[in-house]
C-alpha positions as CSV (number, residue, x, y, z in Angstrom):
1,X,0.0,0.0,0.0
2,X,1.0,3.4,-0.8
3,X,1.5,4.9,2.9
4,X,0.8,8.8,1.3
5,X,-2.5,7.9,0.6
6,X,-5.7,7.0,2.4
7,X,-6.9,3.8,1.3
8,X,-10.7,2.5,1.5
9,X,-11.6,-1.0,1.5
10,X,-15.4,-3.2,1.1
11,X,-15.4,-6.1,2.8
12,X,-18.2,-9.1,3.3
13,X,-18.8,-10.7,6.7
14,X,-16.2,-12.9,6.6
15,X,-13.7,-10.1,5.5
16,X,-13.0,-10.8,1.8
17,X,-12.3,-7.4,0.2
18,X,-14.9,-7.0,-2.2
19,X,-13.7,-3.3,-3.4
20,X,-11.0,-0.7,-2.9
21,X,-10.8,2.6,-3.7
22,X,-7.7,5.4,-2.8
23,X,-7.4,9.0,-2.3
24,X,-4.0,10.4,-3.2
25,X,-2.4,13.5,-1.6
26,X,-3.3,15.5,-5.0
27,X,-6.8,15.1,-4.5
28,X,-6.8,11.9,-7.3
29,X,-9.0,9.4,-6.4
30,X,-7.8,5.8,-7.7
31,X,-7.8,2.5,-7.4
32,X,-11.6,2.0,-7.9
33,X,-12.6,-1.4,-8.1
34,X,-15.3,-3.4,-7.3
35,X,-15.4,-7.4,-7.9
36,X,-17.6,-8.0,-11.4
37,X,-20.2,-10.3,-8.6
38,X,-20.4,-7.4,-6.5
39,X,-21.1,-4.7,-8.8
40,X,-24.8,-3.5,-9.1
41,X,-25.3,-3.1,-5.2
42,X,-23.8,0.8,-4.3
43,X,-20.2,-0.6,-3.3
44,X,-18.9,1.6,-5.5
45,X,-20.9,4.6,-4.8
46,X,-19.8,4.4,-1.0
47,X,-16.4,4.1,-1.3
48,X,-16.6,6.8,-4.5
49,X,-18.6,8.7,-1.5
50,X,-16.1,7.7,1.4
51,X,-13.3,9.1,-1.2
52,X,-14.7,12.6,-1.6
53,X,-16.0,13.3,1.7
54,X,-12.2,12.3,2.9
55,X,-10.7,15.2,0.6
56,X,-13.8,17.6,1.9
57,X,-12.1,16.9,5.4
58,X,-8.9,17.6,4.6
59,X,-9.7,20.7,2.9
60,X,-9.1,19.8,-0.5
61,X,-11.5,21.5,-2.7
62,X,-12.0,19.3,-5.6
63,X,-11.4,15.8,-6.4
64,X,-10.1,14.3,-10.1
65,X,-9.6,10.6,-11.5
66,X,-8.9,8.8,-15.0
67,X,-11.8,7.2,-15.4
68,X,-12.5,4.0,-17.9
69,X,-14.8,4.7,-20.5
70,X,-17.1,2.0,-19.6
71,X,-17.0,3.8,-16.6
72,X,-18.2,7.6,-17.6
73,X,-21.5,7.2,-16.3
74,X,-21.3,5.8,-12.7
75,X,-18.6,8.6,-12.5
76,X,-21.3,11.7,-13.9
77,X,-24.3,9.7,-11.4
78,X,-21.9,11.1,-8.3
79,X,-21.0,14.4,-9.9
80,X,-18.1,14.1,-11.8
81,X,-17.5,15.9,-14.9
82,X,-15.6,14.8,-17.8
83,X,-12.7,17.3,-19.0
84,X,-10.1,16.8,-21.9
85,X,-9.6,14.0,-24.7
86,X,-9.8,10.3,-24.3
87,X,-6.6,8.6,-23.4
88,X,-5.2,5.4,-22.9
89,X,-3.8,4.4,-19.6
90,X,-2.4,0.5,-19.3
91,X,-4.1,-0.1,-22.8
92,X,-7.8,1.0,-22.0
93,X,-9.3,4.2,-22.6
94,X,-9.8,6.3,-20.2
95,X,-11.1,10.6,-19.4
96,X,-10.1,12.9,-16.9
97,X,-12.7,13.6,-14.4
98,X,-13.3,16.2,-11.6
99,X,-15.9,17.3,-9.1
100,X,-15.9,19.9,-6.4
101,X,-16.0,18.3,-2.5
102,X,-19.2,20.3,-1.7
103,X,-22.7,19.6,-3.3
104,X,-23.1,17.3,-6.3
């Protein structure tokens, strides 16, 4: 684990990790993941939601994050705006996204 960052974990009952999610000291949140049998029941959401209000706390202002295409739309549900061209990152296409901390 990257010891800079704050790191956010889902786990079941029995303590599998089920999802992760990280928020860097630039204000990038990373690491977003979600196993494919888990997806479809908010894990994401709350860690995404964990994430930001962790920035808000820390009085960072607005949050960013390369998000995969696939992706774009959870992402704009909790806010986040796309800015910039597509890119690839590891082979898959990704966008830059922000949103501010406060409100939607």
């Amino acid at each position: 684990m990257d010891e800079t960052s704050i790191h956010f974990m889902a786990e079941t009952t029995a303590g599998d990790v089920i999802g992760t999610a990280r928020l860097m000291p630039s204000g990038q949140i990373g690491r977003m993941a979600v196993l494919i049998p888990q997806r479809g029941h908010g894990i994401g959401r709350r860690l995404l939601d964990r994430a930001i209000s962790s920035a808000r706390q820390r009085g960072m202002e607005e949050v960013f994050l390369h998000a995969q295409s696939h992706a774009l739309e959870f992402y704009q549900k909790a806010g986040f705006v796309a800015d910039g061209e597509q890119f690839e990152e590891a082979g898959i296409p990704h966008r830059s996204m922000t949103r501010r901390t406060k409100g939607k």
